[in-house]
C-alpha positions in Angstrom: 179.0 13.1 100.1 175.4 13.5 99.8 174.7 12.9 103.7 177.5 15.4 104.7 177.5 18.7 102.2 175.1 21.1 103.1 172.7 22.8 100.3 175.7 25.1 99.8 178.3 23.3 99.7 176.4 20.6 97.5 176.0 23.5 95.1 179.4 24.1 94.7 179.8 20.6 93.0 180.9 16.9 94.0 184.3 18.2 96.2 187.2 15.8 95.3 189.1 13.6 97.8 191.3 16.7 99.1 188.5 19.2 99.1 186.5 16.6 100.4 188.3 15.9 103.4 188.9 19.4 103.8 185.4 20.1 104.1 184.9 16.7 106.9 188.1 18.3 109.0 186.7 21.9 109.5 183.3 20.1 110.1 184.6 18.3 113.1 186.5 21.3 114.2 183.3 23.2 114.3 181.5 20.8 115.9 184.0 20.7 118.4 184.2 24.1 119.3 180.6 24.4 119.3 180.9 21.4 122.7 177.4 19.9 122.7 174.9 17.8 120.7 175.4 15.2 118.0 177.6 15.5 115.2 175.0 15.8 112.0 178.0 17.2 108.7 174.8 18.0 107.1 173.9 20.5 109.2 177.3 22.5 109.6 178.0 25.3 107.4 181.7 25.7 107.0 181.5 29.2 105.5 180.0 30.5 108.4 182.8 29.9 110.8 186.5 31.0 110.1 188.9 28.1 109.9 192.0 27.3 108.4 193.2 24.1 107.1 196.9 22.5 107.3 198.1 19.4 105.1 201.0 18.4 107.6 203.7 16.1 106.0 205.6 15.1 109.2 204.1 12.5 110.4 201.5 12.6 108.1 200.3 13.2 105.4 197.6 15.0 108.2 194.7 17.4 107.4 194.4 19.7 110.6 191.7 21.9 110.4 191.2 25.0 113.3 188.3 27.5 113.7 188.8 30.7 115.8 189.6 34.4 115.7 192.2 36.1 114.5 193.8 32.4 112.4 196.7 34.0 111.2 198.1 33.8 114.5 198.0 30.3 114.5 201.3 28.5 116.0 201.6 24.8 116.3 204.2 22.9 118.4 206.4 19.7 117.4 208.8 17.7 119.1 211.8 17.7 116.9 215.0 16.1 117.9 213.8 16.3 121.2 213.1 19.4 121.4 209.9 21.4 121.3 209.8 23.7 118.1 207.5 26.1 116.3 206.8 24.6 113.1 206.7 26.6 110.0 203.4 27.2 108.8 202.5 28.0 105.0 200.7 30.8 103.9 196.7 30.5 104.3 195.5 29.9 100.7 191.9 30.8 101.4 189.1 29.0 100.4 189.2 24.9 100.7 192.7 24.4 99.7 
């Protein structure tokens, strides 16, 4: 972890393997939105940047991790029995979990 927590995050403690790859996800998706330069973890500060963090069972298990505005109106789409559905989304938890 040492090459991809920032100061703060590193001063938060060793993350665990769940935090951990919570942490990695919204990394990428900040890096992603952001659309240019070299992806450096290090160097992106997850608490700066809302996003919001989904441990999908089906397929899975998946972390999915989304930055934007106004997350609580996040939807995400599924083909289930052939059909495209909505899925049903827990309640955002806050913080890393």
């Amino acid at each position: 972890a040492g090459k991809t927590l920032t100061r703060r995050e590193a001063a938060a403690g060793e993350p665990g393997p769940r935090d951990f790859l919570t942490l990695w996800t919204r990394k990428e998706c900040i890096f992603k939105a952001q659309g240019k330069g070299n992806f450096h973890p290090r160097r992106i500060e997850t608490g700066d940047t809302p996003t919001r963090t989904l441990e999908l069972s089906d397929p899975g298990p998946v972390m999915l991790s989304v930055c934007g505005r106004d997350l609580r109106r996040l939807k995400l789409l599924a083909v289930r029995d052939g059909q495209l559905r909505f899925l049903d989304l827990p309640e955002d938890e806050g913080g890393l979990a």
